[in-house]
C-alpha positions as CSV (number, residue, x, y, z in Angstrom):
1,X,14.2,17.7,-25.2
2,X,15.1,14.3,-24.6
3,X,12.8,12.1,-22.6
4,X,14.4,11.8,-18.9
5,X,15.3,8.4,-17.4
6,X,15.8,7.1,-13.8
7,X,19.2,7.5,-14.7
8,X,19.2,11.1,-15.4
9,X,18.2,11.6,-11.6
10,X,20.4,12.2,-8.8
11,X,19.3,10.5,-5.5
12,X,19.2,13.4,-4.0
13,X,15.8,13.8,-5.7
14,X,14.2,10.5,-5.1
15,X,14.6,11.8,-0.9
16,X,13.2,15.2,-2.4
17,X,10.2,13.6,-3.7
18,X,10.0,10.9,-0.1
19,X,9.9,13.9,2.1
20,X,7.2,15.9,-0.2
21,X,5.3,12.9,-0.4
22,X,5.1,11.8,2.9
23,X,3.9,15.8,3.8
24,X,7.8,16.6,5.3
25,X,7.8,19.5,3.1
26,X,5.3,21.2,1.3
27,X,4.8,21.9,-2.5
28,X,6.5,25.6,-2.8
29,X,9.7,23.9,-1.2
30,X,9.5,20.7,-2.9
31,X,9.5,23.0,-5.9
32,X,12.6,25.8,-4.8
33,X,14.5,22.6,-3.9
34,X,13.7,20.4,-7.0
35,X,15.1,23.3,-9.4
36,X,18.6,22.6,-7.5
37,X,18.5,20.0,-9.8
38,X,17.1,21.3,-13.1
39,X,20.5,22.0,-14.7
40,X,22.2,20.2,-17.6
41,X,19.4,20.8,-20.6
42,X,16.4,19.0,-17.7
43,X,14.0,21.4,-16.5
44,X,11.6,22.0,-13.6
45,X,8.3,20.6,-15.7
46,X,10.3,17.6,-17.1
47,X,11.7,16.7,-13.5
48,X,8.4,17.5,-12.1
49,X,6.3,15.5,-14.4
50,X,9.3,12.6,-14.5
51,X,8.4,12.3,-10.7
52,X,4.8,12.2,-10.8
53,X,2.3,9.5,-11.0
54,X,1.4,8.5,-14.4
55,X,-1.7,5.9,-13.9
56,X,-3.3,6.1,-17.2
57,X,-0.4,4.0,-18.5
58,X,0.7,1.9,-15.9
59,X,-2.4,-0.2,-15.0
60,X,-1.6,-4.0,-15.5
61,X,-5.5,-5.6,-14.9
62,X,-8.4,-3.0,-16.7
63,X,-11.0,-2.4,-14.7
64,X,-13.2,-4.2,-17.1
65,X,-10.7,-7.5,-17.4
66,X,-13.1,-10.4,-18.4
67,X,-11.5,-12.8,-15.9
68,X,-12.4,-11.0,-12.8
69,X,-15.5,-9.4,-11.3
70,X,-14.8,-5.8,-9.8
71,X,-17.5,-3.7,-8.3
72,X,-17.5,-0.7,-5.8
73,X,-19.3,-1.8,-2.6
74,X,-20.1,0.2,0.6
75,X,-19.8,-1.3,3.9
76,X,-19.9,0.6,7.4
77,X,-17.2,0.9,9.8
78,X,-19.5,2.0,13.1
79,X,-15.8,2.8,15.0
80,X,-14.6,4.7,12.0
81,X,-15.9,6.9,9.5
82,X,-19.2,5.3,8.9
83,X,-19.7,4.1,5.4
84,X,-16.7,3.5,3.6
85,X,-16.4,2.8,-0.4
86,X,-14.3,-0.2,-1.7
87,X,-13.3,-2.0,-4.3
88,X,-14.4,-5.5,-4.2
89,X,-13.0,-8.2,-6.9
90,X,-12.6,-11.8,-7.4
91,X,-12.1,-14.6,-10.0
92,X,-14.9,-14.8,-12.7
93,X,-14.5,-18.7,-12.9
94,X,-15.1,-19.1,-9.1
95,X,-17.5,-21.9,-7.8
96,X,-16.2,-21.7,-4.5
97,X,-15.6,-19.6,-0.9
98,X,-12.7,-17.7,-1.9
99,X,-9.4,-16.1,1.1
100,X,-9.5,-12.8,1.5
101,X,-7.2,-10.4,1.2
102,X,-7.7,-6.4,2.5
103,X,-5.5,-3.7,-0.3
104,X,-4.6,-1.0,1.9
105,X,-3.8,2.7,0.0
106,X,-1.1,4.6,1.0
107,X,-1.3,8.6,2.7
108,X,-3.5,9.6,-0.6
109,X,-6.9,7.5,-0.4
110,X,-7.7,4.5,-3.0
111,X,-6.2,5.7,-6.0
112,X,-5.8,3.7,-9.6
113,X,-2.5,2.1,-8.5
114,X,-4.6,0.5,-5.4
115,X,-7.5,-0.5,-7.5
116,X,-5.3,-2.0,-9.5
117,X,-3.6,-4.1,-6.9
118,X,-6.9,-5.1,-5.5
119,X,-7.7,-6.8,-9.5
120,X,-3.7,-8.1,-9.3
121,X,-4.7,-10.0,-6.2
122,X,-8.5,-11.3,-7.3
123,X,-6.5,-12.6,-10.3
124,X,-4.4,-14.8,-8.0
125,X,-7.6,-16.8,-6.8
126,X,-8.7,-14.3,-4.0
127,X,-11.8,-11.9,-3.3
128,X,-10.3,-8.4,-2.4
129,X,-11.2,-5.5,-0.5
130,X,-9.5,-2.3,-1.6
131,X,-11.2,0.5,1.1
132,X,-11.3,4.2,0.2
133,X,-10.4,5.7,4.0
134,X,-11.4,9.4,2.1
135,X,-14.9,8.0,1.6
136,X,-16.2,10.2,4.8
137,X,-14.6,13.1,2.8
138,X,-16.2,12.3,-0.6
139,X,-13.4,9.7,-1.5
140,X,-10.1,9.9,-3.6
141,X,-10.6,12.8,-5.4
142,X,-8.8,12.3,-9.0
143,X,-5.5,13.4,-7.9
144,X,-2.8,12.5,-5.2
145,X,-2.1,16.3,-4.0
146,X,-5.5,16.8,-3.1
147,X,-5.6,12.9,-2.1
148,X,-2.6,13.4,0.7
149,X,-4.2,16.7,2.0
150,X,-7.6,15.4,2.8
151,X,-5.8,11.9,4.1
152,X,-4.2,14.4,6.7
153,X,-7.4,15.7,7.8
154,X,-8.5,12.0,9.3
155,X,-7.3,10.6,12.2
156,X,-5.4,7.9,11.8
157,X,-6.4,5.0,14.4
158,X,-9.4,6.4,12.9
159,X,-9.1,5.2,9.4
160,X,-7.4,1.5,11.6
161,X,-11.1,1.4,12.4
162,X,-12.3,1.6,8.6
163,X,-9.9,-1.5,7.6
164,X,-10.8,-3.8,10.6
165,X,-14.4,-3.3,9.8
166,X,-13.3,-3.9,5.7
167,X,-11.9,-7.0,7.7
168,X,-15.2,-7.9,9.5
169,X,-17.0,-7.3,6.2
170,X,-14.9,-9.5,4.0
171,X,-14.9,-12.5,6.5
172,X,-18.8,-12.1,7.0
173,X,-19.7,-12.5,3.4
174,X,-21.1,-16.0,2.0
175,X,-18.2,-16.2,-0.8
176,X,-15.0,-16.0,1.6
177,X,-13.8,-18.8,3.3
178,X,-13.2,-17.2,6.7
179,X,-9.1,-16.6,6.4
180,X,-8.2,-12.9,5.1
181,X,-5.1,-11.5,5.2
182,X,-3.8,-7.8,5.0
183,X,-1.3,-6.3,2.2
184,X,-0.5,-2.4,2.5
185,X,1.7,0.2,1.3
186,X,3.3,3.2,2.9
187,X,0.4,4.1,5.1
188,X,-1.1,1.0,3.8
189,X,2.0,-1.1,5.5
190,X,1.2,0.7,9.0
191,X,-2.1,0.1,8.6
192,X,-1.3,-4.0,8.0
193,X,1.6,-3.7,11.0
194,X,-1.5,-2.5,12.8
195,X,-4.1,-4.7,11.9
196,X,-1.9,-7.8,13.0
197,X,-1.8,-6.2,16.1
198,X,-5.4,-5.0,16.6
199,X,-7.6,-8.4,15.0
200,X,-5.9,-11.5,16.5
201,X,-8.4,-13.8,13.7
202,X,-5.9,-12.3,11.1
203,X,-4.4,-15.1,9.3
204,X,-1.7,-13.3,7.5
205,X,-0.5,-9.5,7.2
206,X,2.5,-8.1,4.6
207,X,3.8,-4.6,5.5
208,X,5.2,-2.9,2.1
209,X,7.5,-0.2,3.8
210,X,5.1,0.7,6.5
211,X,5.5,2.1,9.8
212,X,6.3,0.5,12.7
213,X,3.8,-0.4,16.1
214,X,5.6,0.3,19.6
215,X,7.0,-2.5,21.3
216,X,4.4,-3.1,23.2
217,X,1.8,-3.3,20.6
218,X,4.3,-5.2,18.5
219,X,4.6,-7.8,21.2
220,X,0.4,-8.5,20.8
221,X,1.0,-9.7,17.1
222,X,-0.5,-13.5,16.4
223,X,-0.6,-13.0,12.8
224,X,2.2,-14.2,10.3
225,X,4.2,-11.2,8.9
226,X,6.1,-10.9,5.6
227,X,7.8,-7.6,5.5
228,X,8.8,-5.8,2.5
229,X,11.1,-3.1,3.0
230,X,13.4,-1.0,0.1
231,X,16.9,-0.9,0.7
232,X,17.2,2.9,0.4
233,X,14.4,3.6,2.8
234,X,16.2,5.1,5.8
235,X,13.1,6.8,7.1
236,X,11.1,3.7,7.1
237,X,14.6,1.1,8.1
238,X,15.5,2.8,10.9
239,X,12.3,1.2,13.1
240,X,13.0,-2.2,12.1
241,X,16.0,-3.1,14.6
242,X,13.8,-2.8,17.7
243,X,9.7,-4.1,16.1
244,X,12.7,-7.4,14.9
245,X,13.8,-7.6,18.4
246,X,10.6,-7.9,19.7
247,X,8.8,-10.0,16.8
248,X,11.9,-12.7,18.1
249,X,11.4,-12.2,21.7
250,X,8.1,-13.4,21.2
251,X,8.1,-16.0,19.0
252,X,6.7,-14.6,16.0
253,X,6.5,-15.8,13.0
254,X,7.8,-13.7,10.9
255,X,9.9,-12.8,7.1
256,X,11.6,-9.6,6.4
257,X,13.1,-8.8,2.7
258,X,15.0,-6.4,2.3
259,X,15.5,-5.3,-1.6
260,X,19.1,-3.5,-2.1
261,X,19.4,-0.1,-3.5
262,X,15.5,0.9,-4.5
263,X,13.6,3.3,-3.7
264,X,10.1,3.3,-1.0
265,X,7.6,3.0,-2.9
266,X,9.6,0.3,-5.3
267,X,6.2,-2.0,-5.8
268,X,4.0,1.5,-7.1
269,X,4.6,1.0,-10.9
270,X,3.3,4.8,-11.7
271,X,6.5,6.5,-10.6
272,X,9.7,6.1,-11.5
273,X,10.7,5.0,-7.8
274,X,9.4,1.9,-9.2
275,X,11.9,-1.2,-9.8
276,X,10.6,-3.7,-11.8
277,X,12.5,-7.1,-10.6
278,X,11.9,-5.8,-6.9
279,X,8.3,-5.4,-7.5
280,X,8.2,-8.8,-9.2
281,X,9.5,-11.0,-6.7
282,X,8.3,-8.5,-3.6
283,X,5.2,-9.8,-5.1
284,X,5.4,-13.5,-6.2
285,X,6.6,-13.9,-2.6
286,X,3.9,-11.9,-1.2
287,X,1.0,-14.3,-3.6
288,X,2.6,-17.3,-2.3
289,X,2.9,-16.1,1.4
290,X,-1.1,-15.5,1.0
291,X,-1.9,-19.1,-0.8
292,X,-0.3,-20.8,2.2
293,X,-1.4,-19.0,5.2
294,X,-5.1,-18.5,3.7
295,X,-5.7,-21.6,2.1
């Protein structure tokens, strides 16, 4: 059987996949309607296991990379769900305070793709803070169907709480140099739409595909934005007309890229959904964003 490609996939399957992911539909469909698609020698297993996350090969900075530091820490989040496991990292090399930059997870708790955003960023000359918002549940528990399902059993201005007190955390500590910024994705991206809303001493927030606040809340934003959206994204898209209209009306600064025909989830290198010279420059763009509004 040969080894599928994004190519062998209709589009059709990439919304399939969107809606499962995001809890629209639940496994037993996602299944019925996937096998629509198995026809022409590709199977339900090979679509299946095409689609899933695959982090064993896919992380870019090892856990144990000489040129960073990377540590679990626990902090508490009094407003939230008490004490909440992270990811802390930064620069080996570093003789001096350091930005700070919160790694928000998407709808499935801090899983290897996270962590490994959280090094990505240390790499770049900042301390990061990647929060585990299934901590008060036991934390991410090894896999991302069992990750979404205990996400939905936390409140989610809840789990807001958790990363404004990872926020208060990383600003108090004697290696930051007081200016942290926010990068999310999916969930993660509400949660950084959110945070620019909710902390005014936020020095810089970048949304990756996330949700939306409401006008009003929108209109509280003091905070820089750069927002990442994929072109194919209707679901997430259709929001950003009115949180634009708003973000002008008040004179906020403000970027939005849009990235023509991928995927959400383009920047998640574990799934095929991924696009490589999106990702890249979604993320140069969002490094260099950081390094000016933090420095």
């Amino acid at each position: 059987m040969k080894k599928l490609t994004k190519a062998d996939i209709n589009q059709e399957v990439f919304d399939l996949y969107d809606d499962y992911a995001h809890n629209k539909i639940e496994r037993r469909q996602f299944m019925e309607k996937l096998s629509l698609y198995a026809v022409g020698g590709i199977t339900i297993p090979s679509l299946l296991s095409f689609m899933m996350p695959n982090y064993i090969d896919s992380i870019l900075v090892k856990p144990n990379d000489p040129r960073i530091q990377s540590d679990y820490i626990t902090y508490t989040s009094p407003k939230g769900g008490g004490d909440i496991k992270g990811l802390l990292s930064k620069p080996t090399d570093s003789k001096e305070k350091l930005p700070g930059i919160i790694v928000v997870h998407e709808n499935r708790g801090l899983n290897p793709y996270i962590e490994d955003v959280g090094r990505r960023a240390a790499l770049e000359g900042f301390i990061t803070l990647a929060p585990d918002a299934l901590s008060p549940l036991g934390g991410y528990p090894g896999n991302d169907d069992e990750g979404r399902a205990m996400q939905r059993e936390r409140d989610r201005y809840e789990m807001l709480e958790d990363f404004i007190a990872a926020y208060e955390y990383l600003i108090s500590r004697d290696d930051c140099n007081g200016k942290v910024g926010v990068v999310g994705f999916c969930f993660g991206g509400w949660i950084a739409n959110m945070m620019a809303v909710k902390v005014p001493s936020l020095s810089a927030a970048v949304p990756f595909y996330g949700g939306q606040p409401s006008n009003e809340e929108a209109a509280m934003i003091s905070a820089p934005l750069m927002l990442q959206y994929a072109g194919l994204d209707e679901r997430v898209n259709a929001g950003w007309p009115a949180y634009e209209k708003v973000l002008k009306e008040n004179n906020i600064e403000h970027v939005a890229y849009f990235y023509p025909e991928v995927n959400h989830g383009f920047h998640n290198n574990t799934t095929p959904r991924y696009d490589e010279a999106a990702a890249k420059l979604a993320w140069e763009r969002t490094i260099k964003f950081f390094k000016d509004k933090l420095k």
